[in-house]
N, C-alpha and C positions, 0 to 999 in steps of 0.2 A: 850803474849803467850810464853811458855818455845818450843823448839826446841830442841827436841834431834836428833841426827845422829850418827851414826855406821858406815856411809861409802856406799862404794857399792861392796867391794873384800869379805871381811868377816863377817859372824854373828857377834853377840855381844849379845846373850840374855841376859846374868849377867847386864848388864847396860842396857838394856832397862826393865827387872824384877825388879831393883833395884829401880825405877822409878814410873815403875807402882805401885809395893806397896806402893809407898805413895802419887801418884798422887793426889788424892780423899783431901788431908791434904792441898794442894797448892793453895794457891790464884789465880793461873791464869793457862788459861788452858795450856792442853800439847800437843803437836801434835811431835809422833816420828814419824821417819825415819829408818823403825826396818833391811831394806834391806834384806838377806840371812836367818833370824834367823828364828828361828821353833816355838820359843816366841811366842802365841798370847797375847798384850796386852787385858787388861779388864778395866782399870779405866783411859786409855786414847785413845783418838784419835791416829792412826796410818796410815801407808804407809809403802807397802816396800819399792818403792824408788820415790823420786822425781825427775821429769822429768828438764833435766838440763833448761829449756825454764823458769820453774816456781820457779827454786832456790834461785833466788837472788830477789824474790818477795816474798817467803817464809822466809828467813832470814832476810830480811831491816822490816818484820813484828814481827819479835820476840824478846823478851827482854831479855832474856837468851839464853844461845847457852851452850848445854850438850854434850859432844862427846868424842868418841874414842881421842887419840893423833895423830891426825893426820894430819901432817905438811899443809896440804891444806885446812882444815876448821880451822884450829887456823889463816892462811892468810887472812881466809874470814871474820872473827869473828874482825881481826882487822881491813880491811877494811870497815866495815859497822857500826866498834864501837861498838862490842855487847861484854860486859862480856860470858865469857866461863868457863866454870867448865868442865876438862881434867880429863875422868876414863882413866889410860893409860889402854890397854890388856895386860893378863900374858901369857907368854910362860908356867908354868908353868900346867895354868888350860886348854892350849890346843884354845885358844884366837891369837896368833899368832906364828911365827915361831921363836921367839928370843924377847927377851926383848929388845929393840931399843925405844918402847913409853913409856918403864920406865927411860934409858936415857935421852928420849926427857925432860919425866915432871922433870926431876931432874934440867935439864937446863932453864924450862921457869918458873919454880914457884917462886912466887913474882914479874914476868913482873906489868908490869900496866895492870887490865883487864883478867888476867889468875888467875885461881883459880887449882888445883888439890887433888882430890879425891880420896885419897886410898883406902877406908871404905864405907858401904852403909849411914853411921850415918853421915861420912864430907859430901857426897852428897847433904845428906837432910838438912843438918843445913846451909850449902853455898844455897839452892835453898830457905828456907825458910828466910833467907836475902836479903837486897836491898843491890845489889853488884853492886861497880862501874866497868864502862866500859873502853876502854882504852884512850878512847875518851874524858872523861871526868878526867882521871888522867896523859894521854899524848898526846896531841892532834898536836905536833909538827911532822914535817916532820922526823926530826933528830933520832926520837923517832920510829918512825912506820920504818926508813931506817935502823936501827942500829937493829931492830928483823928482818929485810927479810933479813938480810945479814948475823946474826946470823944462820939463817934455811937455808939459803942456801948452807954456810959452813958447819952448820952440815948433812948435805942429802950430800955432794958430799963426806964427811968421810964416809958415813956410807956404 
C-alpha cells in the first residue's frame, strides 16, 4: 500500500490531487491521509486523519510513504524503513507560511530512502518505481544517528 499524509495543521490538496490523478495507473493500492483539505479524492481510499492509536500500524503496512516535508514523518518513515517521496509545500501557492520544506528538501535529497518531488510527473515516475528504503541502503545505527541530528539541528535553526 502507498501511504500518503499531509499532516494534521494544514491542507495539502495539490498533493493529494496530484495522486489521485493517477492513482488508478498504480500497482498497489493508495490509502491518503488528506487531513484539512476540501480535496475529495475519487480514485483512492482516503481519511482525514488518522487516529494516533492506529498510526504506526498504518505505516509499518505501507511500502511507500508520500508526504508533505515534514520533519516528523520523514523520522517515522526512517524509523519503520519505508522509502518517502517529499512534495515540499510552497509559500508561494498559499501551502504554507514560508518556504522552510523547500529548505528542508534541498537538505535531505539524496539521503538513503528520501526521494523529492517538485513536479506532478517526478511524483508519478518515483511512485511507479521499486524504490529503495533507508533500511535497505542504510541500515546502520551511525546512519539513522547522523539524520536525527541533522533534523534536529536544523528545526532548532529554523
Amino acid at each position: 500500500m502507498i501511504l500518503v499524509t499531509v499532516g494534521t495543521q494544514l491542507p495539502f490538496d495539490r498533493l493529494v490531487k496530484a495522486v489521485d490523478t493517477f492513482a488508478t495507473e498504480l500497482s498497489k493500492p493508495v490509502l491518503a491521509q488528506i487531513g484539512r483539505g476540501s480535496y475529495t479524492p475519487q480514485n483512492m481510499k482516503w481519511i482525514k486523519n488518522i487516529e494516533p492509536k492506529d498510526f504506526d500500524k498504518v505505516f509499518r503496512d505501507a511500502t511507500i510513504i508520500v508526504s508533505h516535508a515534514g520533519i516528523g514523518t520523514v523520522l517515522t518513515a526512517k524509523r519503520f524503513g519505508k522509502p518517502i517521496i517529499l512534495v515540499p509545500r510552497k509559500a508561494a501557492l498559499g501551502e504554507h507560511r514560508n518556504d522552510h520544506q523547500l529548505a528542508t528538501v534541498s537538505q535531505l535529497a539524496g539521503r538513503p530512502g528520501i526521494y523529492v518531488a517538485h513536479t506532478d510527473d517526478d511524483l508519478k515516475n518515483y511512485l511507479l518505481e521499486d524504490l529503495d528504503s533507508p533500511s535497505h541502503e542504510d541500515s546502520s545505527e551511525s546512519g539513522r544517528a547522523s539524520l536525527v541530528s541533522y533534523l534536529k539541528n536544523y528545526i532548532a535553526a529554523v
